[in-house]
Residue, then its C-alpha position, 0 to 999 in steps of 0.5 A: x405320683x399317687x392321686x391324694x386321699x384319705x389317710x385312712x384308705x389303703x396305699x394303692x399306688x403302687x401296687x395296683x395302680x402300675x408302675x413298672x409292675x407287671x401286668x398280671x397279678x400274681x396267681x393265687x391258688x384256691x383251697x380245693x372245695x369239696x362239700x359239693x362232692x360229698x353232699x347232696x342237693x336232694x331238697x335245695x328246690x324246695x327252698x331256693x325261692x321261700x321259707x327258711x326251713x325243709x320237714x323232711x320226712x324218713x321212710x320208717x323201718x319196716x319189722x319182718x316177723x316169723x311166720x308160723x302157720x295157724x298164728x295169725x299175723x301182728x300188724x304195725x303201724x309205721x310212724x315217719x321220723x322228721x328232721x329240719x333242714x334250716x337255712x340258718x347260715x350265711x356269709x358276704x363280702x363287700x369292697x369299695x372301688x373308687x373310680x380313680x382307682x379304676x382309671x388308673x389302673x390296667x387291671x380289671x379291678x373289679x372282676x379281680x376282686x369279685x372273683x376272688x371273693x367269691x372263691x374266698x367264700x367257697x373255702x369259707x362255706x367249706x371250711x363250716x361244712x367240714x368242721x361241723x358234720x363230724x359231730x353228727x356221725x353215727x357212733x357206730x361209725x366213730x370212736x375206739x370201738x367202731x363197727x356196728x357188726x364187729x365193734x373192735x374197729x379203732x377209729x382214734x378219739x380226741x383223747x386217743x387219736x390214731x396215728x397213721x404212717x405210711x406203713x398202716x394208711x391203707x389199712x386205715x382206709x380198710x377198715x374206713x371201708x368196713x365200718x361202712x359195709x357193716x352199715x350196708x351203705x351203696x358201694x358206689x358214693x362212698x368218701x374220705x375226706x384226708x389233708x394233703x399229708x395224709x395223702x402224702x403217705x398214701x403215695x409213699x405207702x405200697x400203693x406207689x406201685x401202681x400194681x398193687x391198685x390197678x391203676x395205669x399209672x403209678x401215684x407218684x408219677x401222676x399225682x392222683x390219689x384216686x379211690x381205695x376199696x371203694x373209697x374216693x379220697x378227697x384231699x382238702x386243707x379245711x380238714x378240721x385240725x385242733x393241735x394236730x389232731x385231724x377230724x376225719x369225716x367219711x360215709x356216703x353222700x346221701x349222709x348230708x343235704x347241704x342247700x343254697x337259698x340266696x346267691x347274690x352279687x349286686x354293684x351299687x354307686x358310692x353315695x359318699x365317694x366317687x365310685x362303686x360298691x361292691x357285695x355278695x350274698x350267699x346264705x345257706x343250710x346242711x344237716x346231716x339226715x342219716x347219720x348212720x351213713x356218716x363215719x368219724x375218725x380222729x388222727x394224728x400223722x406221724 
């Protein structure tokens, strides 16, 4: 019989406090978070433990003249650009565990839970992350006419998405690859962040035959899309999708500095109940610092 309560709360009996329940809950799997793979961390120790904003300052491009003999040399003065770095966001989850419940029940309830808030606020973090940086990419590295070089790259628009199958994926990649060379970035850091059906087409695309990359084993066999042309490709569900339209973000990861000034989880004594309260705190920042190192692209999946 269940311990009388509050018609408001929740039923518990039952479902956590066991019956003939099994003693492990079901597994839960976890959206893979990825904007600590394709960000750095280049100025967090500035701000971890005060203030709420970074000046960061960029090493201005320095002008090479043509030297004639006899002319005399012209002089410039260098002027540092500077950009912010707030600490403008934040997120938190907070639960009540009442000491009832926690008697009764055989589980863990509040590792259980904390663990699963805290992985539920990664994917929250993730799912901001990839949603916004698209919106700053260089726009020479987005659009129907990317390419600062060539200009002739079609990367889809939101009027005019592209569509990849598995017959031109690859070359999509391609040319995601020459969009960054043409913005001579670092061959080494290089990413594409794609949803899993995207990645399906790569493994359904030529590369099944591990040949054809180099790989020991095939795609298909091993389930790793891995890299293309120098490109880590990242598969993750936070992809920003508005109708089937996929906002697609690649570059390099010195585009975007992401920091964390507040990570906190704190246990209190219910005031009004028997029992705990549970929070955590996370308030964090990114920016897109060089733009011209980030590239947009905007697909459909046929």
């Amino acid at each position: 019989m269940a311990y009388p309560k509050n018609s408001s709360l929740p039923v518990v009996s039952g479902k956590f406090i066991p019956q003939i329940w099994s003693t492990k809950l079901l597994t839960k799997f976890y959206l893979k978070t990825i904007y600590s793979e394709i960000s750095n961390t280049d100025y967090e120790g500035e701000i971890r433990n005060h203030g709420d904003e970074v000046i960061i300052r960029e090493i201005p491009d320095i002008a090479v003249q043509d030297y004639v003999k006899g002319s005399g040399l012209t002089y410039e003065n260098p002027v540092h650009k500077t950009t912010s770095l707030l600490i403008d966001r934040g997120k938190y989850f907070a639960f009540n565990l009442f000491d009832v419940d926690r008697v009764q029940s055989d589980l863990k309830l509040m590792d259980d839970w904390s663990n699963d808030g805290a992985e539920q606020m990664k994917i929250a973090v993730d799912r901001d992350f990839l949603g916004a940086i698209y919106a700053d990419a260089d726009s020479a590295n987005a659009g129907a006419t990317a390419g600062k070089i060539s200009g002739d790259i079609n990367l889809g628009t939101s009027a005019s998405p592209k569509a990849i199958t598995k017959a031109n994926v690859v070359d999509w990649i391609v040319d995601l690859s020459t969009v960054m060379d043409e913005q001579n970035l670092p061959e080494e850091g290089r990413f594409v962040v794609l949803p899993a059906k995207a990645c399906a087409r790569i493994k359904t695309s030529e590369l099944k035959d591990a040949s054809l990359t180099g790989d020991g084993k095939s795609t298909l066999r091993n389930g790793k899309v891995g890299m293309i042309d120098r490109v880590t490709i990242y598969q993750s569900n936070n992809v920003n999708n508005s109708g089937g339209k996929y906002d697609i973000v690649f570059g390099h990861k010195c585009a975007t500095t992401f920091a964390s000034q507040i990570t906190k989880m704190e246990n209190l004594k219910n005031p009004d109940d028997f029992g705990d309260l549970a929070r955590s705190l996370f308030v964090f920042g990114f920016k897109v610092i060089k733009p011209d190192a980030l590239g947009h692209s905007v697909i459909t999946l046929a």
